[in-house]
PyMOL Python script that loads the backbone (N, CA, C, O; Angstrom):
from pymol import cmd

cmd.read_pdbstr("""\
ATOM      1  N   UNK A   1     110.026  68.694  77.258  1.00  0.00           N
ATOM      2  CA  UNK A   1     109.137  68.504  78.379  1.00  0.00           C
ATOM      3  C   UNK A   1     108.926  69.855  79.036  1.00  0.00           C
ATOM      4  O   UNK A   1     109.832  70.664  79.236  1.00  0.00           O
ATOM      5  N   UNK A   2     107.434  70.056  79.408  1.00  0.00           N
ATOM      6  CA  UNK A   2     107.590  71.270  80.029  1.00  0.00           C
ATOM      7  C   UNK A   2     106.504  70.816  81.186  1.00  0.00           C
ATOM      8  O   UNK A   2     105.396  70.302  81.032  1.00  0.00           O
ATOM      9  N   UNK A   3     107.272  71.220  82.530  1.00  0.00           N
ATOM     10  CA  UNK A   3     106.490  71.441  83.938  1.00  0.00           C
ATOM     11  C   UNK A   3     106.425  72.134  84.596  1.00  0.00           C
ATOM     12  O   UNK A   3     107.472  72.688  84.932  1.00  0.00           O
ATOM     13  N   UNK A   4     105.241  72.521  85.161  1.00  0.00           N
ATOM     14  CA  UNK A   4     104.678  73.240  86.160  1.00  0.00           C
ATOM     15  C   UNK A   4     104.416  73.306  87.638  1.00  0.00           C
ATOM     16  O   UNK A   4     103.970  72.203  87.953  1.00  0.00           O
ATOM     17  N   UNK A   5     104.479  74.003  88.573  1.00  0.00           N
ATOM     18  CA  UNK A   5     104.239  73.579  90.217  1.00  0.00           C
ATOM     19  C   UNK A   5     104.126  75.240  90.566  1.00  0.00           C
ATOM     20  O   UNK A   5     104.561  76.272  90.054  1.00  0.00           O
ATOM     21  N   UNK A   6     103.374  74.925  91.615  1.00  0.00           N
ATOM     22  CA  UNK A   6     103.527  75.967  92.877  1.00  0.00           C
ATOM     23  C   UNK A   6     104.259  75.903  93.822  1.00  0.00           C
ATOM     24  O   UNK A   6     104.369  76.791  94.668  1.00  0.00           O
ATOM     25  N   UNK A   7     104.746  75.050  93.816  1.00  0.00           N
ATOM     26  CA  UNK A   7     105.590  74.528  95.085  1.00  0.00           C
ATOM     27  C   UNK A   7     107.380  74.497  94.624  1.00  0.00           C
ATOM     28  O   UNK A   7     108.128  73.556  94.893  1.00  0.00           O
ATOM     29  N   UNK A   8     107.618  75.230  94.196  1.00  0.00           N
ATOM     30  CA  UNK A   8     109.496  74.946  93.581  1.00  0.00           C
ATOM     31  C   UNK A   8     110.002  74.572  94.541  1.00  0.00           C
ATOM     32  O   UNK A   8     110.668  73.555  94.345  1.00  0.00           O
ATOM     33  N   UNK A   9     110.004  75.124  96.090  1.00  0.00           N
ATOM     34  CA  UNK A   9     110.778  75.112  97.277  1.00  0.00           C
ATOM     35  C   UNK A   9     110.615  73.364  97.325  1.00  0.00           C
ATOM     36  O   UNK A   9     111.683  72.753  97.359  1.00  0.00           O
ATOM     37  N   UNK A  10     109.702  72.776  97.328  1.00  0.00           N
ATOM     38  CA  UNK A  10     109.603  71.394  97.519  1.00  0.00           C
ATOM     39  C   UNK A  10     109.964  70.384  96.351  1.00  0.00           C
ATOM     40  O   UNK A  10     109.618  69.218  96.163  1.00  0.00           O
ATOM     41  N   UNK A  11     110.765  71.223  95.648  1.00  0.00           N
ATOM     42  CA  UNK A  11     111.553  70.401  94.292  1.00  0.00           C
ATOM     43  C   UNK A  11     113.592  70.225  94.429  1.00  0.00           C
ATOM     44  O   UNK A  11     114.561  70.978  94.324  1.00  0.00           O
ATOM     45  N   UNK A  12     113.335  68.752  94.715  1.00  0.00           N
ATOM     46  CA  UNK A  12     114.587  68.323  94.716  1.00  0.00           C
ATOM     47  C   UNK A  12     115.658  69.416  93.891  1.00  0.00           C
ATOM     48  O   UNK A  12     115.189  69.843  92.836  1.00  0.00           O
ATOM     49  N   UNK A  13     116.930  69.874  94.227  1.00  0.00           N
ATOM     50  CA  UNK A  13     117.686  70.281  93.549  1.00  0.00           C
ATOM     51  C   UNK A  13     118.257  69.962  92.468  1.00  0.00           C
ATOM     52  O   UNK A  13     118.280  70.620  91.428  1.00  0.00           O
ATOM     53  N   UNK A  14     118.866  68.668  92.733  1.00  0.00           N
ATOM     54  CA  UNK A  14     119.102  67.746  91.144  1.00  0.00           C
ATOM     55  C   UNK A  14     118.232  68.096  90.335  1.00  0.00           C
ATOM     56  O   UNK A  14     118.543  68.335  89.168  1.00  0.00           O
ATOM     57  N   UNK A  15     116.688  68.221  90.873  1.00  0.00           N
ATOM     58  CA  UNK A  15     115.749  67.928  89.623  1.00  0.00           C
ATOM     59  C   UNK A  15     115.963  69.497  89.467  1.00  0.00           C
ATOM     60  O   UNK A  15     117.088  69.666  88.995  1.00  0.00           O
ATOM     61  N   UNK A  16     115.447  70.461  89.638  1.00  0.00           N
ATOM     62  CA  UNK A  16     115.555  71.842  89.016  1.00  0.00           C
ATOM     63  C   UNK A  16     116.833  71.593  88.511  1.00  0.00           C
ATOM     64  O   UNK A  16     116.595  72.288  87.523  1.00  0.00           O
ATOM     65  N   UNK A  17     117.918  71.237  88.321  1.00  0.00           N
ATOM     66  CA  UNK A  17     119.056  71.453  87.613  1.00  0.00           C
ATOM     67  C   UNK A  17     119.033  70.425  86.212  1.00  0.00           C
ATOM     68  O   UNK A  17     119.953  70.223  85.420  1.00  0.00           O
ATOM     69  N   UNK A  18     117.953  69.986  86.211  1.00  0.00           N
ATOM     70  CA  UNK A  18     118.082  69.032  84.752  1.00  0.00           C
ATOM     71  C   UNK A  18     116.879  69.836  84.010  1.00  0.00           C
ATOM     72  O   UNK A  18     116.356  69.102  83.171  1.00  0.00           O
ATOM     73  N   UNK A  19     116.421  70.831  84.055  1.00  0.00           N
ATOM     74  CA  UNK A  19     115.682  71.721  83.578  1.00  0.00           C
ATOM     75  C   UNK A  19     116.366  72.824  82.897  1.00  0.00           C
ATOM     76  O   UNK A  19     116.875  73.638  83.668  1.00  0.00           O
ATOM     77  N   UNK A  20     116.529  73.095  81.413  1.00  0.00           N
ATOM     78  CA  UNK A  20     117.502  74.163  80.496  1.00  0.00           C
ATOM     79  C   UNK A  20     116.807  75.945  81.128  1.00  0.00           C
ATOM     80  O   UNK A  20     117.291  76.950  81.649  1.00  0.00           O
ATOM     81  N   UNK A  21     115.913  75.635  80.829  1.00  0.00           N
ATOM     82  CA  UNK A  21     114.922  77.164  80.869  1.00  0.00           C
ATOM     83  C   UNK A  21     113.839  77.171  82.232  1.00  0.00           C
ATOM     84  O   UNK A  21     112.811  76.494  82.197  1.00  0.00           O
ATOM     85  N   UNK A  22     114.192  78.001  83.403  1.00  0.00           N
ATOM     86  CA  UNK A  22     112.747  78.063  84.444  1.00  0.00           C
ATOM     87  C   UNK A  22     112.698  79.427  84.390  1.00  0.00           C
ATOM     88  O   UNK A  22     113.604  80.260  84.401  1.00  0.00           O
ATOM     89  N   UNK A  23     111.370  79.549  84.324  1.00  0.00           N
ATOM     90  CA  UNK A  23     110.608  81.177  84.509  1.00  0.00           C
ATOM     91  C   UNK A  23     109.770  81.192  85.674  1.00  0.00           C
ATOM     92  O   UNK A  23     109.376  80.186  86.263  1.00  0.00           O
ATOM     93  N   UNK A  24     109.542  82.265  85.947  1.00  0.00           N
ATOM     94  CA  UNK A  24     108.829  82.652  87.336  1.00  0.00           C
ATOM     95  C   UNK A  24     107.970  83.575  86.704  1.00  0.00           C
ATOM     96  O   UNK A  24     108.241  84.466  85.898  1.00  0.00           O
ATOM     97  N   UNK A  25     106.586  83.127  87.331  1.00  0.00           N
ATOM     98  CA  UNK A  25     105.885  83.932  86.684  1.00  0.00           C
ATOM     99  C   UNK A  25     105.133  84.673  88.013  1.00  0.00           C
ATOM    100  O   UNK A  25     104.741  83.975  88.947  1.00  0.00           O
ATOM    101  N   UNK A  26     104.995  85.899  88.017  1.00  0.00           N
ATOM    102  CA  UNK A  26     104.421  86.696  88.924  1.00  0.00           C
ATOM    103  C   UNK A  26     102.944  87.516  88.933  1.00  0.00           C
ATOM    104  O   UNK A  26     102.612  88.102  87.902  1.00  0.00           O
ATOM    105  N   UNK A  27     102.482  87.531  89.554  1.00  0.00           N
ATOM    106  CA  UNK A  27     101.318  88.046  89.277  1.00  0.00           C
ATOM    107  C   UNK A  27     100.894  89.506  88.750  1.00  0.00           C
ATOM    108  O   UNK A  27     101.604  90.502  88.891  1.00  0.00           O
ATOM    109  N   UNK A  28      99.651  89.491  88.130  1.00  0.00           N
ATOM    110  CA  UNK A  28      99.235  90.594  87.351  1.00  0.00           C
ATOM    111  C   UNK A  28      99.678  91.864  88.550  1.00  0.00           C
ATOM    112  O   UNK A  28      99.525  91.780  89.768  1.00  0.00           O
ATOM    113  N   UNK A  29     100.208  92.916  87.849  1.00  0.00           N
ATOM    114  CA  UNK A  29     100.288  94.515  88.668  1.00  0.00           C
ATOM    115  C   UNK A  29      98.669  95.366  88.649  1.00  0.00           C
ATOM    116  O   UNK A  29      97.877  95.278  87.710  1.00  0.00           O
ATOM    117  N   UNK A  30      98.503  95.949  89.560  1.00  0.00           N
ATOM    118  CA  UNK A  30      96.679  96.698  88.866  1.00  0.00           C
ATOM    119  C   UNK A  30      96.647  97.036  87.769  1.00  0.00           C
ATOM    120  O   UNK A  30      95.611  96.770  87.160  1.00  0.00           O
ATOM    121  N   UNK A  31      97.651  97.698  87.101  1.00  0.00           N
ATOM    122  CA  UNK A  31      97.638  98.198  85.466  1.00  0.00           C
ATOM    123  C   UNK A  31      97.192  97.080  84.663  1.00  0.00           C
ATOM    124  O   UNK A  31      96.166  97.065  83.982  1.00  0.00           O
ATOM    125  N   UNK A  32      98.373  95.769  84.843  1.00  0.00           N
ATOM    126  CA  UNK A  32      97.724  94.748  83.805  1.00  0.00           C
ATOM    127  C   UNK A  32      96.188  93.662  84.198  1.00  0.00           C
ATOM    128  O   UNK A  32      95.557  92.944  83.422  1.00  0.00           O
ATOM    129  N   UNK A  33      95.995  93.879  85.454  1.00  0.00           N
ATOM    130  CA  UNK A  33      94.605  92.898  86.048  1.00  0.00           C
ATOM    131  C   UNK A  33      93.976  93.827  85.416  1.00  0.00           C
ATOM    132  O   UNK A  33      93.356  93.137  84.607  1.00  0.00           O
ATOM    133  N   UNK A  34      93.668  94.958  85.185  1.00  0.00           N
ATOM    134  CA  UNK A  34      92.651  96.266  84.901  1.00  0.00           C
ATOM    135  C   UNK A  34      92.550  95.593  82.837  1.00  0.00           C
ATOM    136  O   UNK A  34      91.537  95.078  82.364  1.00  0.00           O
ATOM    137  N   UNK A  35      93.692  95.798  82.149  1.00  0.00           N
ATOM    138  CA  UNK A  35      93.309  95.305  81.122  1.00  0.00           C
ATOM    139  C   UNK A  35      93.319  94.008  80.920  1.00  0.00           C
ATOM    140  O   UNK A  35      93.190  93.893  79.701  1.00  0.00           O
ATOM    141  N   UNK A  36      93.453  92.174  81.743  1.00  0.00           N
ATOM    142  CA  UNK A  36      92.920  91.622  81.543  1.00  0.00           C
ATOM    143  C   UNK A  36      91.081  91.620  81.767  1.00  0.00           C
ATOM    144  O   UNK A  36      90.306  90.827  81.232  1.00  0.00           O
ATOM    145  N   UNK A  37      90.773  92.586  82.573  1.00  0.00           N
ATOM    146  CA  UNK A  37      89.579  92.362  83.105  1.00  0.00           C
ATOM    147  C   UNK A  37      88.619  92.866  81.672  1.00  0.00           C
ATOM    148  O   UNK A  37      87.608  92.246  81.341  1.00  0.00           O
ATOM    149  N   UNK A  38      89.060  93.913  81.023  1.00  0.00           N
ATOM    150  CA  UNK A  38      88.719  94.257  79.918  1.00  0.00           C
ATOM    151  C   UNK A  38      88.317  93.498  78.736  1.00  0.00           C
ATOM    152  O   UNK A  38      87.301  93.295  78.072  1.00  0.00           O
ATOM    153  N   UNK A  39      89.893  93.076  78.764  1.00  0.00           N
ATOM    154  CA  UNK A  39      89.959  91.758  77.593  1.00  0.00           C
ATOM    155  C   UNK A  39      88.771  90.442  78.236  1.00  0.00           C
ATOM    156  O   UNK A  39      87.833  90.001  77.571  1.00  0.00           O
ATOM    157  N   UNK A  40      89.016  90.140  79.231  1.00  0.00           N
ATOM    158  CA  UNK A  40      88.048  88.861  79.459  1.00  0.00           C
ATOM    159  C   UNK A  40      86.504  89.479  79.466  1.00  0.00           C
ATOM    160  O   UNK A  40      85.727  89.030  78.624  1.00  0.00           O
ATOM    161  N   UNK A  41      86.075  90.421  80.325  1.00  0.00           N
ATOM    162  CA  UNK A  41      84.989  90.570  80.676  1.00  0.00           C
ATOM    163  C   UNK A  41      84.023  91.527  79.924  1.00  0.00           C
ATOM    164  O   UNK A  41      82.814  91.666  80.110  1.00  0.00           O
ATOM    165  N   UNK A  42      85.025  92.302  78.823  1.00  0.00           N
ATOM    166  CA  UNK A  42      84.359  93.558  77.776  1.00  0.00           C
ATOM    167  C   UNK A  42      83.914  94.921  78.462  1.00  0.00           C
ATOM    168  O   UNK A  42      83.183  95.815  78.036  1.00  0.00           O
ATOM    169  N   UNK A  43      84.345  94.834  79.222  1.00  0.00           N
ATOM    170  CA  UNK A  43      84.318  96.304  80.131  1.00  0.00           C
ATOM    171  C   UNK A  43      85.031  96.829  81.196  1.00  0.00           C
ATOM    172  O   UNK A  43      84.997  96.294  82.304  1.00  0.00           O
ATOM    173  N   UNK A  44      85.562  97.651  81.002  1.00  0.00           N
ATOM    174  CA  UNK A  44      86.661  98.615  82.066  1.00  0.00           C
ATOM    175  C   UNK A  44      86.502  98.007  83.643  1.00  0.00           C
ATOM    176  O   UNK A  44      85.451  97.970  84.283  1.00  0.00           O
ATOM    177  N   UNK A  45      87.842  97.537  84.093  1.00  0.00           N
ATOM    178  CA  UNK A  45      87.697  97.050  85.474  1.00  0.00           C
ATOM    179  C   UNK A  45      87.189  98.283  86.554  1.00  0.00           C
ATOM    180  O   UNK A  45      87.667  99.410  86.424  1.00  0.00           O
ATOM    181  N   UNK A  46      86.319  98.026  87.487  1.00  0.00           N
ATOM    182  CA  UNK A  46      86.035  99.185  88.968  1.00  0.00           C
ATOM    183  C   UNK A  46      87.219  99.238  89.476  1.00  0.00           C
ATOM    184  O   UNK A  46      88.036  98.337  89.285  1.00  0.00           O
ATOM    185  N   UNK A  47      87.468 100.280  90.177  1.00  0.00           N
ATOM    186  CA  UNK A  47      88.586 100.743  90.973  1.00  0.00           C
ATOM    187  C   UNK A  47      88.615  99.779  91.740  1.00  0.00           C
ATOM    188  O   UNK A  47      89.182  98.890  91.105  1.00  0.00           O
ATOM    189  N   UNK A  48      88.359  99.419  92.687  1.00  0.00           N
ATOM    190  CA  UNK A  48      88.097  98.046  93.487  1.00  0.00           C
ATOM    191  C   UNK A  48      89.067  96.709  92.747  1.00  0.00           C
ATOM    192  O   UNK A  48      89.477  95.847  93.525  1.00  0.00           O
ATOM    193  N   UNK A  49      89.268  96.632  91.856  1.00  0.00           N
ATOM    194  CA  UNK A  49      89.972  95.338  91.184  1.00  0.00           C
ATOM    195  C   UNK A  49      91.698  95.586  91.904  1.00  0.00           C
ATOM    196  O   UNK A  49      92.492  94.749  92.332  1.00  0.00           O
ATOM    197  N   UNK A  50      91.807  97.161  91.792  1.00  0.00           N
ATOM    198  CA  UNK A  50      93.121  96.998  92.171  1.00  0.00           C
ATOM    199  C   UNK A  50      93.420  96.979  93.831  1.00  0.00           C
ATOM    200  O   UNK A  50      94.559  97.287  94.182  1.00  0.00           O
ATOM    201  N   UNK A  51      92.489  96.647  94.797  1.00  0.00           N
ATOM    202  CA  UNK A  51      92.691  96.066  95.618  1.00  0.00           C
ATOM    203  C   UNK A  51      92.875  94.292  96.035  1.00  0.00           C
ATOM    204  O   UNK A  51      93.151  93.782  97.121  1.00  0.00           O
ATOM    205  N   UNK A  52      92.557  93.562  94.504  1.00  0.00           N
ATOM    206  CA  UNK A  52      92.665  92.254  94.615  1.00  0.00           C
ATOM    207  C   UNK A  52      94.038  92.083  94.375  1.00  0.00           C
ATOM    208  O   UNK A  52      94.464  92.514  93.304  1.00  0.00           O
ATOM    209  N   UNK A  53      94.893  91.487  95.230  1.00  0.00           N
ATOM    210  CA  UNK A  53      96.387  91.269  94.963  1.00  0.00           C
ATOM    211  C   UNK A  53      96.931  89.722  94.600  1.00  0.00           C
ATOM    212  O   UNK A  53      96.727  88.882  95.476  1.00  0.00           O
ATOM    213  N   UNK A  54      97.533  89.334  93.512  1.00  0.00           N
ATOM    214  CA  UNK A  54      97.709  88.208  93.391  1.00  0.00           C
ATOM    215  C   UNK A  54      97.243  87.242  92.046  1.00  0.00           C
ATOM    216  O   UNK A  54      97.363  86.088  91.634  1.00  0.00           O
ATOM    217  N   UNK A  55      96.571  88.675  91.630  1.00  0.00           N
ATOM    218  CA  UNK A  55      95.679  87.957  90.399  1.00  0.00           C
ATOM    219  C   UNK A  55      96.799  87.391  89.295  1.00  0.00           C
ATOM    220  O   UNK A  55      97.896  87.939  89.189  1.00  0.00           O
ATOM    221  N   UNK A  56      96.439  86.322  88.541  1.00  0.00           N
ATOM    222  CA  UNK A  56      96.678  85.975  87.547  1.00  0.00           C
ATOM    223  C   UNK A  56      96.170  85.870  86.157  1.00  0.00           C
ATOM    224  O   UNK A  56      94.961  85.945  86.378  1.00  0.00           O
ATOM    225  N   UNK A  57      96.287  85.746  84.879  1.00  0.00           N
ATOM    226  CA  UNK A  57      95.474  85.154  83.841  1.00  0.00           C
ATOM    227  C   UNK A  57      94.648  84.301  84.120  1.00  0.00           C
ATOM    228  O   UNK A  57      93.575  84.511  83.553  1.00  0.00           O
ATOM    229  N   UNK A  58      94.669  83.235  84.881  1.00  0.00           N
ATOM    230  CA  UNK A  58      94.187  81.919  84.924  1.00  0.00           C
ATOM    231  C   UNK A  58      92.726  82.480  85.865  1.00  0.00           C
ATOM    232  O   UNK A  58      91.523  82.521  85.607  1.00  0.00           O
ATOM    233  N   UNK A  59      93.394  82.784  86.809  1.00  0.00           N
ATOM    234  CA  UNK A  59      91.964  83.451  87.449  1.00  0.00           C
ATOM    235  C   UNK A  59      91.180  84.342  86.952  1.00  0.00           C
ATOM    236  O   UNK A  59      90.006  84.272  87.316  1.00  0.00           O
ATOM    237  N   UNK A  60      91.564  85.441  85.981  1.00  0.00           N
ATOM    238  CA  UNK A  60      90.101  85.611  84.922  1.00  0.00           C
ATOM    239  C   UNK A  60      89.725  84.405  83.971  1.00  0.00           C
ATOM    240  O   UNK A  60      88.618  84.525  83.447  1.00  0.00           O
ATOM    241  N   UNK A  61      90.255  83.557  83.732  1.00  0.00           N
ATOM    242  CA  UNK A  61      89.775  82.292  82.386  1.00  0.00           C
ATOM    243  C   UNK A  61      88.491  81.656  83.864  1.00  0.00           C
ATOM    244  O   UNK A  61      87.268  81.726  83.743  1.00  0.00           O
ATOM    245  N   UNK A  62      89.051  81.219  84.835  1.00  0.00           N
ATOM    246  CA  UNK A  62      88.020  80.628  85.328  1.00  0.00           C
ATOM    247  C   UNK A  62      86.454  81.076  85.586  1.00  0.00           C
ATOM    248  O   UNK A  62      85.391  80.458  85.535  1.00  0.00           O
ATOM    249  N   UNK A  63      86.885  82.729  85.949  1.00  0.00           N
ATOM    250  CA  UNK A  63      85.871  83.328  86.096  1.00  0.00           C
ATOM    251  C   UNK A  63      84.965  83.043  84.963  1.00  0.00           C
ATOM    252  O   UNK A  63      83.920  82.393  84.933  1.00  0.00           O
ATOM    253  N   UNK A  64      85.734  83.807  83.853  1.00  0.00           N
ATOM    254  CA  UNK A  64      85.082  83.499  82.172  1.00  0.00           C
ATOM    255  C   UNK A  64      84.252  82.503  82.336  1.00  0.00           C
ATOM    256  O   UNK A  64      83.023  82.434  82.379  1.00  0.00           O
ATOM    257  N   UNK A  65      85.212  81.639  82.432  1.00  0.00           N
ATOM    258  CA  UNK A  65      84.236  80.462  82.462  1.00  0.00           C
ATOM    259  C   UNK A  65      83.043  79.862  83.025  1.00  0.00           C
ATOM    260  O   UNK A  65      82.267  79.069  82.493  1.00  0.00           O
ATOM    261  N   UNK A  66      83.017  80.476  84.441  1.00  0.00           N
ATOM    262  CA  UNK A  66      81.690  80.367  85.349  1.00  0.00           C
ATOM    263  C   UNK A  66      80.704  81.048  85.128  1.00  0.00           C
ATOM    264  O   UNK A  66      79.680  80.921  85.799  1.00  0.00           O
ATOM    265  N   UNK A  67      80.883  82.379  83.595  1.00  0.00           N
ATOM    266  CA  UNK A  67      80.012  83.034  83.279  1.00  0.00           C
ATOM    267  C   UNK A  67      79.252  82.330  82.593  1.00  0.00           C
ATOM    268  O   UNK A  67      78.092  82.713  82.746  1.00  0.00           O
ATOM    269  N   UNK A  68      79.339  81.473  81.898  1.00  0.00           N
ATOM    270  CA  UNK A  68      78.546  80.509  80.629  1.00  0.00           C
ATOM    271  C   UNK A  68      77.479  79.800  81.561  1.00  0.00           C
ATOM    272  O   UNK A  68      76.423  79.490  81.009  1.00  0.00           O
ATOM    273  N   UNK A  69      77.601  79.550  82.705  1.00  0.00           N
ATOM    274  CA  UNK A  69      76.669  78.757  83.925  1.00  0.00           C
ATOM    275  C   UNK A  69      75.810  79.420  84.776  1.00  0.00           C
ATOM    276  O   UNK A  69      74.678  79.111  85.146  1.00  0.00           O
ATOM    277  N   UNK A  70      76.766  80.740  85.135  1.00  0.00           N
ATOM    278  CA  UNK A  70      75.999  81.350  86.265  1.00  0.00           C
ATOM    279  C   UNK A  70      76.923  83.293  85.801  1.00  0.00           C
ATOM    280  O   UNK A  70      77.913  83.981  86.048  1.00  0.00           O
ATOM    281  N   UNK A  71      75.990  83.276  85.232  1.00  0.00           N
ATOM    282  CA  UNK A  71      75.981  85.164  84.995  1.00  0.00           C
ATOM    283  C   UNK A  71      76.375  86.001  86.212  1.00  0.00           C
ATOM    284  O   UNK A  71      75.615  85.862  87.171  1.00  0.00           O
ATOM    285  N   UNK A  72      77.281  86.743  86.358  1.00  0.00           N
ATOM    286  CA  UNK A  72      77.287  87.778  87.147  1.00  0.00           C
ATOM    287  C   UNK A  72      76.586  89.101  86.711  1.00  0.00           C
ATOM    288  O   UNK A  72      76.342  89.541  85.587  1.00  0.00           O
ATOM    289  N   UNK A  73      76.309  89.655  88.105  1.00  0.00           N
ATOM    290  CA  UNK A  73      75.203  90.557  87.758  1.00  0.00           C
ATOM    291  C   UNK A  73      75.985  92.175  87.441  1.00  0.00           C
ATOM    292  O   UNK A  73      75.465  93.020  86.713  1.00  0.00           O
ATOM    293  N   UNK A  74      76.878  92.300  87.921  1.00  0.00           N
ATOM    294  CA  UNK A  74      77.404  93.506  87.277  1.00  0.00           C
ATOM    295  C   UNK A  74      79.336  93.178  87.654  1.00  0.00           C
ATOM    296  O   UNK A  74      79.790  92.042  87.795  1.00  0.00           O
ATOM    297  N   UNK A  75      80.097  94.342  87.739  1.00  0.00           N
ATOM    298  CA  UNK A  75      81.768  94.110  87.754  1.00  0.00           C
ATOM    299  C   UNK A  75      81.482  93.614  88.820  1.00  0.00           C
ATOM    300  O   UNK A  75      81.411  92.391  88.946  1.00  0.00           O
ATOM    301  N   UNK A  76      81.242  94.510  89.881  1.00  0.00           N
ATOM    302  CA  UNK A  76      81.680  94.075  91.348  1.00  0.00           C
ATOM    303  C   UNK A  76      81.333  93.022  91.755  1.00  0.00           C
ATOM    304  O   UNK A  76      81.772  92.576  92.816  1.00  0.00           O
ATOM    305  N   UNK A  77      80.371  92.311  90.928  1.00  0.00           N
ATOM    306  CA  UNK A  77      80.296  90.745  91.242  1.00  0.00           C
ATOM    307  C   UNK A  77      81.733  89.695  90.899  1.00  0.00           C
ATOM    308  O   UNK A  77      82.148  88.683  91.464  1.00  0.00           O
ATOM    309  N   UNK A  78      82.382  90.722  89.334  1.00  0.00           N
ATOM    310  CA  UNK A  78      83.298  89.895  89.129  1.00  0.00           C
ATOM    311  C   UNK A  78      84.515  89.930  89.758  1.00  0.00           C
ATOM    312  O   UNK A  78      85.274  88.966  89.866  1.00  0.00           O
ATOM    313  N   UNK A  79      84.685  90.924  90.131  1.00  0.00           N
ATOM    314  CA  UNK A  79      85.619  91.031  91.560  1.00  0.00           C
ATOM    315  C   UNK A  79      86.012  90.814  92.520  1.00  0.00           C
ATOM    316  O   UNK A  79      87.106  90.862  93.083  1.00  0.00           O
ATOM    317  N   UNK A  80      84.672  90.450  92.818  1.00  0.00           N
ATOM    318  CA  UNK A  80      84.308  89.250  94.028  1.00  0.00           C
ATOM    319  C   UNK A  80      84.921  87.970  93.896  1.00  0.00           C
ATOM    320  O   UNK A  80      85.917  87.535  94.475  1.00  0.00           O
ATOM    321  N   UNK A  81      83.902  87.226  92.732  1.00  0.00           N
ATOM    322  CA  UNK A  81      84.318  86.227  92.209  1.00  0.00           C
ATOM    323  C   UNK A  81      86.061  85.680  91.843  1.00  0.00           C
ATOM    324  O   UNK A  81      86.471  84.530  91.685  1.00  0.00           O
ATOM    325  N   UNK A  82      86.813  86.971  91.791  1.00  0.00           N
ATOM    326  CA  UNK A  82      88.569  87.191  91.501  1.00  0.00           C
ATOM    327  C   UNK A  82      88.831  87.036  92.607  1.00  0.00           C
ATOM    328  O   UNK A  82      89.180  85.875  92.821  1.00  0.00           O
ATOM    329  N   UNK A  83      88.838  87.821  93.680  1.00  0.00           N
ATOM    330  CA  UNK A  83      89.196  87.857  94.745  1.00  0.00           C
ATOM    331  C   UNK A  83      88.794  86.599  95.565  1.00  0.00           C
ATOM    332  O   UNK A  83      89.353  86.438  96.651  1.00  0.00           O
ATOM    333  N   UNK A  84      87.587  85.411  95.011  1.00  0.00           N
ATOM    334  CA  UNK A  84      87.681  83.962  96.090  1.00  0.00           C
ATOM    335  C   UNK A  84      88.888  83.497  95.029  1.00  0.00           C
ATOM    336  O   UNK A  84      89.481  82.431  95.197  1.00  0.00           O
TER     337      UNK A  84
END
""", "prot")
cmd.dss("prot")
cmd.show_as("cartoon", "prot")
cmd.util.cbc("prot")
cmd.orient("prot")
């Protein structure tokens, strides 16, 4: 079984203790948001990305994804779009 939350603090103790393996996963550093932005978006992140703090993988997939619907018009749009 494998589960997920944002919320650990609001997880019974018993229950985290019937769990073998928990990882913490932390968010992208500017070095690695700079080459997901690459990998997702095909072009070198703007300096500006490394003022978004908090980023994750998941938040470039969504972006990705809102590209197939509604195109951004250049990076700093997608930056934007990271940073809501």
């Amino acid at each position: 079984v494998v589960a997920a939350t944002n919320h650990e603090a609001g997880l019974d103790p018993a229950t985290l203790r019937r769990f073998v393996f928990k990882l913490r996963l932390k968010p992208l550093g500017a070095e690695r948001a700079a080459a997901a932005f690459l990998r997702f978006f095909g072009e070198p992140a703007p300096t500006c990305l490394g003022m978004v703090e908090g980023l994750t993988p998941g938040d470039f997939a969504v972006v990705a994804r809102q590209l197939r619907h509604w195109p951004a018009a250049d990076a700093l749009e997608l930056v934007e779009r990271l940073r809501a």
